[in-house]
C-alpha positions in Angstrom: 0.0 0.0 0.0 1.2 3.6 -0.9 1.6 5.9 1.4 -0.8 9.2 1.0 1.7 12.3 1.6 0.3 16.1 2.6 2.5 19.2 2.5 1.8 22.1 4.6 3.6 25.0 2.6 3.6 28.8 3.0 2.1 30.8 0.3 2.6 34.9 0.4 -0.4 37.3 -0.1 -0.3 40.5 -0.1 -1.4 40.5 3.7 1.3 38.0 4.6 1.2 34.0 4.9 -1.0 31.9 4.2 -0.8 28.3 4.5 -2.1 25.4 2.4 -2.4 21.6 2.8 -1.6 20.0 -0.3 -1.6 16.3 -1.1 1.6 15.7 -2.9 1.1 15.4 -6.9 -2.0 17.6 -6.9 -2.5 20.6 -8.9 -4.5 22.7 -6.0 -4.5 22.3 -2.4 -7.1 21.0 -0.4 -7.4 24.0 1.9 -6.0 27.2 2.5 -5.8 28.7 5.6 -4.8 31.9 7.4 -2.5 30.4 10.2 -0.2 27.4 10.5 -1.7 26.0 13.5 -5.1 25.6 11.9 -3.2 24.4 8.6 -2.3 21.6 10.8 -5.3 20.2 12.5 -7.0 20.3 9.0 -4.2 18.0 8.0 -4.6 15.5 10.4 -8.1 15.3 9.9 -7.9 14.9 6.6 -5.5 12.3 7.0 -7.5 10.4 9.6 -9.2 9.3 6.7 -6.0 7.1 5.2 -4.6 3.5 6.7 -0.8 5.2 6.0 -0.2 8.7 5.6 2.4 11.1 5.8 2.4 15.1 6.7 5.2 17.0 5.4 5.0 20.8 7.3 7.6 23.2 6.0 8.4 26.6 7.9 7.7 30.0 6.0 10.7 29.8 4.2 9.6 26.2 2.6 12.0 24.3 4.1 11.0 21.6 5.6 10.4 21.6 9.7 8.7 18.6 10.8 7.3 15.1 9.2 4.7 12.7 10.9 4.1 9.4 9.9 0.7 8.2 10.4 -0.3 4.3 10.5 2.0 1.0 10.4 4.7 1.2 7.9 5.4 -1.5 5.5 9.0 -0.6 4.9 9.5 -0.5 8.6 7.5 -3.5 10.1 7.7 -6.8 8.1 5.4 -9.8 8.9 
């Protein structure tokens, strides 16, 4: 089974940040919000909805911070 990978990147408006959860490969992200902390918890409850999942979150200069892996991976635990 793949694993289902989200980004949390920063995106710069003329008002500042704005951050959006994106599920890697796709064109337009799934939700854009005005803080990171919020960015977040939409995240995780999006990816509540996956077996194995992955959130990527990247500070505000796009580098990545932080990654969580979410369910039992298959590269990791064998039998």
């Amino acid at each position: 089974m793949a694993r289902t990978i989200y980004h949390i990147t920063p995106r710069r408006t003329e008002d500042g940040l704005e951050w959006a959860v994106k599920r890697q490969g796709a064109e337009r992200a799934a939700v854009v919000l005005p803080n990171k902390a919020d960015a977040i918890e939409a995240a995780k409850d999006i990816l509540e909805n996956y077996e194995l999942s992955q959130l990527i979150i990247h500070d505000k200069s796009n580098i990545i911070q932080t990654e969580y892996t979410y369910g039992k991976d298959p590269k990791k635990y064998i039998g």
